[in-house]
C-alpha positions in Angstrom: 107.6 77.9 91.2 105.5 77.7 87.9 103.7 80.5 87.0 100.6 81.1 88.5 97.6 81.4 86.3 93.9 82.5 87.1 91.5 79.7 86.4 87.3 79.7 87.8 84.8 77.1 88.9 81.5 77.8 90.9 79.5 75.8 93.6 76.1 75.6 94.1 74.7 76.2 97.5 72.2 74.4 99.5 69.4 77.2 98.5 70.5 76.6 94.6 72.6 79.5 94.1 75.4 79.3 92.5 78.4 80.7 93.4 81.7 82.1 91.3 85.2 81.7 92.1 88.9 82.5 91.0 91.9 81.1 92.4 95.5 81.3 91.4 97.5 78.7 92.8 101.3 77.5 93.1 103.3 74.4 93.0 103.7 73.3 96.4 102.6 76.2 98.6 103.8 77.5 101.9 99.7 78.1 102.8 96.5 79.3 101.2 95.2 82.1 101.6 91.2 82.9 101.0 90.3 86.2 100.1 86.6 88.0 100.9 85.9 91.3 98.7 83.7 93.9 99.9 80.4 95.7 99.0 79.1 95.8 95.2 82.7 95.2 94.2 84.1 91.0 93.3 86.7 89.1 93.5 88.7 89.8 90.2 89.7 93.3 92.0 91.8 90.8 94.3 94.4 89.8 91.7 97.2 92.1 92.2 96.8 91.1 95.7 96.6 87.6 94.7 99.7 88.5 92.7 101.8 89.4 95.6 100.4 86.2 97.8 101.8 83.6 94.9 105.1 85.7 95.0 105.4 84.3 98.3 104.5 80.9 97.4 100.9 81.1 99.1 97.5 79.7 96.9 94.9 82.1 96.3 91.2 81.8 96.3 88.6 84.6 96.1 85.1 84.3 95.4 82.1 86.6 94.3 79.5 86.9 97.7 76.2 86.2 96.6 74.3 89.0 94.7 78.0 90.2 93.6 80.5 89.8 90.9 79.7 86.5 88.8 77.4 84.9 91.4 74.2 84.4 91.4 71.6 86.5 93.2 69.9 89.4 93.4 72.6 92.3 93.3 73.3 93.5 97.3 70.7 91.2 98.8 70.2 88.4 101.0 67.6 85.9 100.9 68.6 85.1 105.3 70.7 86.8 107.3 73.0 84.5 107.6 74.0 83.9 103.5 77.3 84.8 103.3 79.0 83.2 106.5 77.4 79.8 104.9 78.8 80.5 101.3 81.8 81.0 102.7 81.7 78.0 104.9 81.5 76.3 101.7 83.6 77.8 99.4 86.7 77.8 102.3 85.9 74.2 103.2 86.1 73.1 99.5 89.4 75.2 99.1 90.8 73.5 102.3 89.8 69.7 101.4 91.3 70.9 97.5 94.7 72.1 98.8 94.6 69.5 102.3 95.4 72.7 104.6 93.8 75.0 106.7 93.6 78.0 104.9 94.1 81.9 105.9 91.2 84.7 105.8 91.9 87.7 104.4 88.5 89.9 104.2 88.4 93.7 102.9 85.8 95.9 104.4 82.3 94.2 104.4 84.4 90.9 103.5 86.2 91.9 106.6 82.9 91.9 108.5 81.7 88.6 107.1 85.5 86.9 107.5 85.4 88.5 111.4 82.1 86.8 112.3 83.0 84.2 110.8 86.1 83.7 112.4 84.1 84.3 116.0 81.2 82.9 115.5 83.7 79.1 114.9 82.1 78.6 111.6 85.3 76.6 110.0 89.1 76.2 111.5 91.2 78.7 110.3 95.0 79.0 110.7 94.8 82.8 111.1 92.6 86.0 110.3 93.6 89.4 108.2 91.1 92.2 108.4 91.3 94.9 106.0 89.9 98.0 106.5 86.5 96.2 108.1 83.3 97.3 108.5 82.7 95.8 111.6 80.7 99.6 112.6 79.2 101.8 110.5 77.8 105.5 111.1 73.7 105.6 111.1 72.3 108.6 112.0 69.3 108.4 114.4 66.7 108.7 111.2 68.9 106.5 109.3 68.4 103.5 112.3 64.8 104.4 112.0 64.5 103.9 108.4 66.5 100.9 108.7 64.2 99.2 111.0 61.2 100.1 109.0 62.8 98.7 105.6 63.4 95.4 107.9 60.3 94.8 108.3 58.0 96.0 105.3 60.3 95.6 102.4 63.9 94.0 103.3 64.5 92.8 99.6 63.9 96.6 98.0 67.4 97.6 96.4 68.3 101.1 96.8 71.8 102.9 96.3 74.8 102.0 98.8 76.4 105.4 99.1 79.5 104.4 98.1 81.2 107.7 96.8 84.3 106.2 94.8 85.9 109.1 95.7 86.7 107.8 98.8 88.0 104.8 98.1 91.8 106.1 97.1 93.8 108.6 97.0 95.4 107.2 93.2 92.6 108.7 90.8 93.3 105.4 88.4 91.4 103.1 90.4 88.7 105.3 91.2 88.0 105.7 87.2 88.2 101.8 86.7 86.4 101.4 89.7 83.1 103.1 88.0 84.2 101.8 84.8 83.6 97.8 85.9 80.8 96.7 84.3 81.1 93.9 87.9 80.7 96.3 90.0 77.4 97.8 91.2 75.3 100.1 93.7 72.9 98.2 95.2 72.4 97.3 99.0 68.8 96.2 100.8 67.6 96.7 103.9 68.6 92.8 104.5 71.9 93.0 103.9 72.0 96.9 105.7 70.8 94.8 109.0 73.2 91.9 108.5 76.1 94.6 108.2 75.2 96.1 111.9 73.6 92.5 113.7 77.3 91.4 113.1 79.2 93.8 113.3 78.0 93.9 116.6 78.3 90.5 117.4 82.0 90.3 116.1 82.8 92.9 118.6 81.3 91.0 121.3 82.4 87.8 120.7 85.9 88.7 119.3 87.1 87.0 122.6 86.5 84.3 121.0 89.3 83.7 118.9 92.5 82.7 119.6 94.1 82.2 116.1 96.3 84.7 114.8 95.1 87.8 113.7 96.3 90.7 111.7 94.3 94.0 111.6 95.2 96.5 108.2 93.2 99.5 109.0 92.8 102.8 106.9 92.9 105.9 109.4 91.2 108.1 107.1 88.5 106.0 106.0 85.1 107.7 104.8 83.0 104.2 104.0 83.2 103.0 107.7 83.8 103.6 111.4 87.4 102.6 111.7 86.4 103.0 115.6 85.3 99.6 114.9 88.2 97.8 114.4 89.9 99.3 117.6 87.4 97.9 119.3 87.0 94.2 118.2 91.0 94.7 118.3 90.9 95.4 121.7 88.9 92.8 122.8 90.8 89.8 120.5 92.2 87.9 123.2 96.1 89.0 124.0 99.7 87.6 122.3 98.5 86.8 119.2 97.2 90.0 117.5 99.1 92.7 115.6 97.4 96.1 114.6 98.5 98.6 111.5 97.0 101.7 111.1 97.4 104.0 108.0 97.3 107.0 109.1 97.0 108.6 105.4 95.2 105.9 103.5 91.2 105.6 102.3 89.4 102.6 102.4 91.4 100.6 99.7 94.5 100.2 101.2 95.6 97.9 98.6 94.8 100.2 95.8 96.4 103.1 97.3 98.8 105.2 95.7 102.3 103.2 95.4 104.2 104.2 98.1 100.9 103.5 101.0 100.2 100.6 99.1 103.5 99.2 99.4 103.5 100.2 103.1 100.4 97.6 103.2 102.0 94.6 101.1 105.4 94.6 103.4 103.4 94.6 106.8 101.1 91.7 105.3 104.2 89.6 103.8 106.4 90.1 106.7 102.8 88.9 108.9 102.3 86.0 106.9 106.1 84.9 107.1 106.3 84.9 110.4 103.2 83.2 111.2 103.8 80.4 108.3 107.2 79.4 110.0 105.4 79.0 113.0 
């Protein structure tokens, strides 16, 4: 196997934005995996896991959701509700016709959201679904839901802070110091976006009897950023057979930038997943 190497490229959506990619890639790969980061973070957080993927002879791509990363957009905002399932429509169709296969999802907490609609709502074929740590629920109070519904509708595109204590994110205090230390990264979330996060969250869960491709679910029990409750449910409701669970019982939000020994925990259960369903 030659030695991977990062290398970029964007595309330029139908509404003119342009979006940012990375991809590593391998001679010859088993299968392709794309990758969808979460909320104010991007895609260059991804390359250790990236890293680990190319060790198993598996392409990589991972691109920056508009409003994130390297893309273009206002940071944490939507222009329609529907922006990032149709960016990654495009960016995963391109990456399948570029490496003639149907790739893997692998989506990380609102990436997990976007790549489980996605993956229910049939926007592209898919030869199998990992969820990590997704935000397919989160906890609003009763005022919060009010104010949510208010910002809807009078001022959807006003930015405000996400919450997003890095604290929370692991329990290694290395991350959470580059975390605030990338200069990518960045607070922001609208009311848009805030309403995009429940509408489909919601729907995901509904419709998760939808999908019949493979799916595997890598779920932080201790998370503080969503409502892990979330992922029992759309778990529960994936159709039978084909659909493997792991909960960590220990691990924050990131599990793949946990301390070594839960993070290792995460990269064996996804390798020995993604074995499995590649020999299939």
């Amino acid at each position: 196997m030659s030695n991977p190497r990062e290398q970029t490229g964007t595309l330029l959506c139908a509404d003119g934005t342009r979006l940012f990619y990375r991809e590593w890639l391998v001679d010859a790969p088993r299968a392709i995996v794309h990758i969808v980061h979460g909320l104010g973070e991007h895609s260059g957080r991804y390359a250790h896991v990236a890293a680990r993927l190319n060790a198993l002879r598996i392409g990589v791509r991972a691109h920056d959701q508009r409003g994130h990363g390297r893309s273009e957009g206002a940071r944490g905002a939507l222009r329609h509700s529907d922006d990032f399932l149709e960016d990654l429509r495009l960016v995963l169709e391109d990456f399948a016709h570029q490496q003639g296969a149907t790739p893997f999802l692998l989506g990380h907490s609102l990436g997990g959201l976007v790549a489980a609609r996605f993956a229910t709502g049939g926007y592209a074929g898919l030869r199998g679904l990992i969820l990590s740590s997704p935000a397919l629920a989160i906890s609003l109070s009763g005022g919060q839901r009010l104010q949510l519904a208010i910002g809807s509708r009078l001022l959807p595109s006003l930015a405000a802070n996400n919450g997003i204590n890095a604290d929370n994110l692991s329990h290694d205090p290395t991350v959470v110091a580059a975390y605030r230390a990338d200069p990518l990264n960045h607070a922001r979330v609208t009311p848009r976006l805030v309403q995009f996060m429940v509408s489909a969250g919601e729907r995901a869960r509904h419709d998760a009897e939808n999908f019949h491709g493979a799916t595997l679910m890598l779920v932080a029990g201790s998370d503080r950023l969503v409502d892990a409750s979330g992922s029992r449910e759309f778990f529960e409701r994936l159709p039978g057979g084909n659909r493997t669970m792991r909960w960590y019982d220990d691990a924050y939000h990131e599990i793949f930038n946990e301390t070594a020994e839960r993070r290792a925990r995460v990269f064996d259960d996804l390798s020995i997943w993604l074995d499995a369903h590649i020999a299939k």
